[in-house]
C-alpha positions, 0 to 999 in steps of 0.5 A, spaced: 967 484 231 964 484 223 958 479 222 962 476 217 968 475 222 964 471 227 965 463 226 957 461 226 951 465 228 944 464 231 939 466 225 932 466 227 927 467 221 919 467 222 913 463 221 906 466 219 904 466 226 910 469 228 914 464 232 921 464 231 925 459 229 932 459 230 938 455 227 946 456 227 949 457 220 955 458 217 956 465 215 961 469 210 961 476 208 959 479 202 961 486 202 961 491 208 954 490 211 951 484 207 953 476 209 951 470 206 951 462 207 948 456 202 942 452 205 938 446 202 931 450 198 927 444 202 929 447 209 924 451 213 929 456 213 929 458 205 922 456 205 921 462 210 926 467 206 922 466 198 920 474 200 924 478 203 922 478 211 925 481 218 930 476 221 935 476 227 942 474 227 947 473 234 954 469 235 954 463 237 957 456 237 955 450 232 950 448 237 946 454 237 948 456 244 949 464 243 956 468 245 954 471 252 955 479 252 952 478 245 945 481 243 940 479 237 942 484 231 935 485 227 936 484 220 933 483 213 933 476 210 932 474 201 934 468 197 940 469 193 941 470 186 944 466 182 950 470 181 950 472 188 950 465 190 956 462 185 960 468 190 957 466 197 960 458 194 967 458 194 968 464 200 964 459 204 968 453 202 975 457 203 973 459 211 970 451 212 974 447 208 973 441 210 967 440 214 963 442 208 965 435 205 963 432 211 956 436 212 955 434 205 955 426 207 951 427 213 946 430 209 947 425 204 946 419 210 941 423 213 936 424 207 937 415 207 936 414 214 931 419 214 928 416 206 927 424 204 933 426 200 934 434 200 938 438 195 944 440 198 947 448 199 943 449 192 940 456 195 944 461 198 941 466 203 943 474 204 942 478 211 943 484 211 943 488 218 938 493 219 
């Protein structure tokens, strides 16, 4: 099975001193190798990815509990450009319909309870498979 067939992946980008962060992420394919999904510029993980920089990806679940008989795959992660990222959009609104509805009021709920609003979907995220 293709990345970009797989429902959500496991991306674990890193921080300067090379700890890992993981989080589960909407994915769409982009072309034979590459996928890509939206994010907020404010999250850690566009912060992480301004230069392109060494990832990993594996199947999930939403909650970020890995496929079992699945292994990390290395990769290369950058922000989208802007043309890149008016393609990722509609392809991810197509596979999630929906839920990208819903996750866009939850931000929105959750930049007031938490009194720190950040942009919604405003980057897109490239990942290409070494």
């Amino acid at each position: 099975m293709a990345l970009s067939d797989e429902k959500y992946l496991l991306l674990t980008t890193f921080k300067k001193d090379g700890t890992g962060v993981a989080t589960p992420v909407w994915v769409v394919g982009l072309d034979d190798t590459s996928v890509g999904f939206w994010t907020s510029s404010g999250s850690g993980k566009a912060k992480r990815l301004r230069q392109p920089a060494k990832v990993t990806v594996q199947p999930c679940d939403a909650r970020g509990r890995v496929t079992a008989g699945s292994a990390p795959i290395e990769a290369m992660g950058r922000l989208a450009t802007p043309t890149e990222l008016a393609d990722i959009k509609p392809k991810i609104v197509a596979k999630y319909g929906f839920m990208t509805k819903v996750s866009k009021v939850l931000n929105a709920i959750g930049g007031v309870v938490k009194r720190k609003r950040i942009p919604y979907g405003d980057v897109g995220v490239v990942i290409t498979p070494n």
